[in-house]
N, C-alpha and C positions, 0 to 999 in steps of 0.2 A: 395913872392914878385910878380909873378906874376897873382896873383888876382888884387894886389891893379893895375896893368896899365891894365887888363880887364876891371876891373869898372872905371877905370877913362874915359879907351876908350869908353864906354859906355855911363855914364854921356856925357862926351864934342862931343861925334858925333853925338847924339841928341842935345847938348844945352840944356843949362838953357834959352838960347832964341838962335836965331840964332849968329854966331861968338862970341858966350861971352864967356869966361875964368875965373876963379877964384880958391880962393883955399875951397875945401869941407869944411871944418871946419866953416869958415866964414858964410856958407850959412847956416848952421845949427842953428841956437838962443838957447839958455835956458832960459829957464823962469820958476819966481821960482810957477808962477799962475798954470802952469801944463806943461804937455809934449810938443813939436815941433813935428808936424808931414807935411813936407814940398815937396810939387811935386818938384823933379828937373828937368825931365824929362818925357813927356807923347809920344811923339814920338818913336815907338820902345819898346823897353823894359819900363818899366814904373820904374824910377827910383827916391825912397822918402828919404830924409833927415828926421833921427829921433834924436832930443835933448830931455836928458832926466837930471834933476837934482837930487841928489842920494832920493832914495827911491819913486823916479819914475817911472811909465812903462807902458805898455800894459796888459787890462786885459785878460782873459782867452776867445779865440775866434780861429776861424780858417779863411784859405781862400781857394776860388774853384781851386788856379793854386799854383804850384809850387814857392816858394820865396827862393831870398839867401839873409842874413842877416849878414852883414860885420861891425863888429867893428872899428871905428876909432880910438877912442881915451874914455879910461874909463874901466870900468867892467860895463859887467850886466850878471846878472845870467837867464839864457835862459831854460826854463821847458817846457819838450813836453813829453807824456805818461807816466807820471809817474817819469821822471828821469831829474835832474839839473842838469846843462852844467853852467860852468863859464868860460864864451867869455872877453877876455882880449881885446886890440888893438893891430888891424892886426888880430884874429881869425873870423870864420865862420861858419855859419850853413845853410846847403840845408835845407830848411823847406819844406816835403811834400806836396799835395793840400788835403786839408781837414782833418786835424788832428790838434784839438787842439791844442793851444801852450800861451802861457803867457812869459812877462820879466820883469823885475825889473833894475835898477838900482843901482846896490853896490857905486857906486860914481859918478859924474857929467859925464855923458856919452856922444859922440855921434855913429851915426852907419848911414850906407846906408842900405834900401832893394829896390831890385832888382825884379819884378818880371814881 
C-alpha cells in the first residue's frame, strides 16, 4: 500500500499539468490499434501511463536509468534475463538501467513507469 500513495505523490506533485487531479486509470486509454504509451508527468521523475490490451506489450529493449514498473489493474508477464515474473495489480518491478527486458499482456492491462 504504500507504493501505490508514493507514486500517486509523485504523479500529482508534478501534475499531469498544474493543480489537475484525476483518477490514473482514466488517463491510461486502450486501444485495440496498439499499446498506450502516455507522458503524465516530465517534471521530476518522469512518470508514463502504459495501456496495453491482452497480448500486447513492449518489445525487447533496455534503458540508460533505473525504472519502477507498477501494475494497476491487469496481468502482464514481465521477462528480464532470462526469467518471467507475472506482475498482477498492485505488484512491481525495479527495473535495472541497461538490462534488457520485454512485457506482454496476459489480459487488458494498465501499469505506471516511473523513471
Amino acid at each position: 500500500m504504500k507504493n501505490i500513495f508514493l507514486i500517486m505523490f509523485l504523479v500529482f506533485s508534478g501534475g499531469l499539468m498544474a493543480n489537475e487531479s484525476g483518477e490514473l486509470v482514466k488517463q491510461i486509454e486502450l486501444k485495440d490499434e496498439g499499446k498506450t504509451i502516455k507522458m503524465l508527468n516530465e517534471a521530476g521523475p518522469k512518470v508514463i501511463g502504459l495501456g496495453f490490451k491482452k497480448g500486447q506489450g513492449l518489445e525487447k529493449h533496455n534503458t540508460p536509468t533505473p525504472a519502477f514498473l507498477q501494475v494497476l489493474e491487469g496481468e502482464i508477464e514481465f521477462s528480464i534475463e532470462g526469467q518471467k515474473h507475472l506482475l498482477k495489480a498492485g505488484s512491481f518491478y525495479k527495473i535495472p538501467a541497461k538490462i534488457e527486458h520485454e512485457l506482454k499482456a496476459i489480459v487488458d492491462s494498465r501499469a505506471l513507469l516511473i523513471k
